[in-house]
N, C-alpha and C positions, 0 to 999 in steps of 0.2 A: 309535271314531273311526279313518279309516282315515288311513294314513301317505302325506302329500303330495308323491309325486316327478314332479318337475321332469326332462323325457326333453329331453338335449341328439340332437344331427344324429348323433352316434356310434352311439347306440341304434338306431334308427330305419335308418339304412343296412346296421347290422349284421345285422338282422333278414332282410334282401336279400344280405348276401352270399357267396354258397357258395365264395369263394377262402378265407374263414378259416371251415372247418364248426365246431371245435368253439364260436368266440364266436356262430356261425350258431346253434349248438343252446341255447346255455346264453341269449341272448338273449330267441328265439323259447320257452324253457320260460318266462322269467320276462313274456313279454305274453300265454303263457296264462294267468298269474293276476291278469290286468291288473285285477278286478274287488275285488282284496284293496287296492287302492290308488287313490287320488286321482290320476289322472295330467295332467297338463299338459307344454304345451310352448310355444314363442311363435315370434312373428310371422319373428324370426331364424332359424328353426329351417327353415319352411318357404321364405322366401329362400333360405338353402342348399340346400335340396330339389329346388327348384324349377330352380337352376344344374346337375341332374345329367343331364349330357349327352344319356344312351340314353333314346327318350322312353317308352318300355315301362316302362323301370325307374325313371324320374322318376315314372311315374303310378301305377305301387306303393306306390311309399314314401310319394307323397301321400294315395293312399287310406289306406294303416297310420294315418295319422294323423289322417283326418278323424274321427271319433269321438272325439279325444283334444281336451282343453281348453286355449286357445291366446290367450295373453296378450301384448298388445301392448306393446314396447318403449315404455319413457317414457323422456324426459329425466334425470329421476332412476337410473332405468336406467344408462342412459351415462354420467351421470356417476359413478355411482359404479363404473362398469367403469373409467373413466380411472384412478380413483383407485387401483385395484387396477395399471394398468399403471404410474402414476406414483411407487406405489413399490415396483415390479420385481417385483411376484408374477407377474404375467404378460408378457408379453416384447408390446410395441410390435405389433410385425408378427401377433400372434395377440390385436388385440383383440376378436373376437368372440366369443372362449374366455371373456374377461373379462365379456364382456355374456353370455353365459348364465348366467355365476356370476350378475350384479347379479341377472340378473329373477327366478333361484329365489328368493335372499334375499330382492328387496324384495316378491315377493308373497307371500313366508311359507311357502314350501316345508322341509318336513324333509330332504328328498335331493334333491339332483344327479345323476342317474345317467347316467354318460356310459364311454367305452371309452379317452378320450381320458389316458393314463398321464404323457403328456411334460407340458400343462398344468393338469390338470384333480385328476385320482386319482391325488395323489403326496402323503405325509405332510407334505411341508416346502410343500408350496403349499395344501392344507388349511389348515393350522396360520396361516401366514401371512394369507388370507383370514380365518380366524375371527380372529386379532389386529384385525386393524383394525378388522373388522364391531363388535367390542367396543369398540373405543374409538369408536366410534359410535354407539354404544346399539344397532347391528341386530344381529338374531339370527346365532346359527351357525348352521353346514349343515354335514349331513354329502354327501361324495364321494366316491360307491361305485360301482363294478360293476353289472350287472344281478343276477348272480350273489349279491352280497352282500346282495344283498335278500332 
């Protein structure tokens, strides 16, 4: 059974940008073994995609992704991103951070893999996410790196 991660907008732009080579290299090594893993990403994912200005470089990072499987925000979604901003794991003005947590959890993803360190791949906002997902009965996640895959 292969291991279900969840590709937040970090991944996916990183794979495109040669001002940071080495997350450039260590990204692009981890979606050539894109086939060891269940990959998805959602409808959030390419909304931000789609906001990226250069229309060359929007239409990269749309292809990178069209092969990739892509789950639509629900209601349940959002709310339970609220819930994560509502008690301060994630910060108000970065709820979209909080809606790619919901949709890996609520679709049953193993990983999170995002680049994203301030809200996303930091011990105390991991930890914090899996506290409440527990007192909810929903699963943990883990929130790695590409790298750490």
């Amino acid at each position: 059974m292969k291991v279900r991660v969840y590709l937040d907008t970090t991944v996916i732009s990183a794979a495109d940008d040669a001002r940071a080579p080495e997350r450039q290299a260590q990204t692009l090594a981890f979606l050539a073994r894109a086939d060891e893993f269940e990959l998805t990403t959602s409808d959030l994912t390419r909304q931000e995609l789609e906001a990226t200005p250069n229309p060359e470089r929007r239409a990269r990072l749309l292809r990178r992704i069209a092969p990739i499987g892509c789950l639509s925000i629900s209601p349940d979604m959002r709310a339970l991103a609220k819930d994560y901003v509502d008690h301060d794991i994630i910060p108000e003005a970065y709820e979209d951070d909080a809606l790619h947590i919901a949709a890996a959890v609520l679709a049953g993803q193993d990983v999170l893999a995002s680049w994203n360190f301030r809200h996303m791949v930091n011990r105390r906002r991991r930890a914090l996410v899996n506290l409440l997902n527990a007192s909810r009965d929903l699963p943990t996640i883990e929130i790695l790196t590409p790298p750490e895959l």
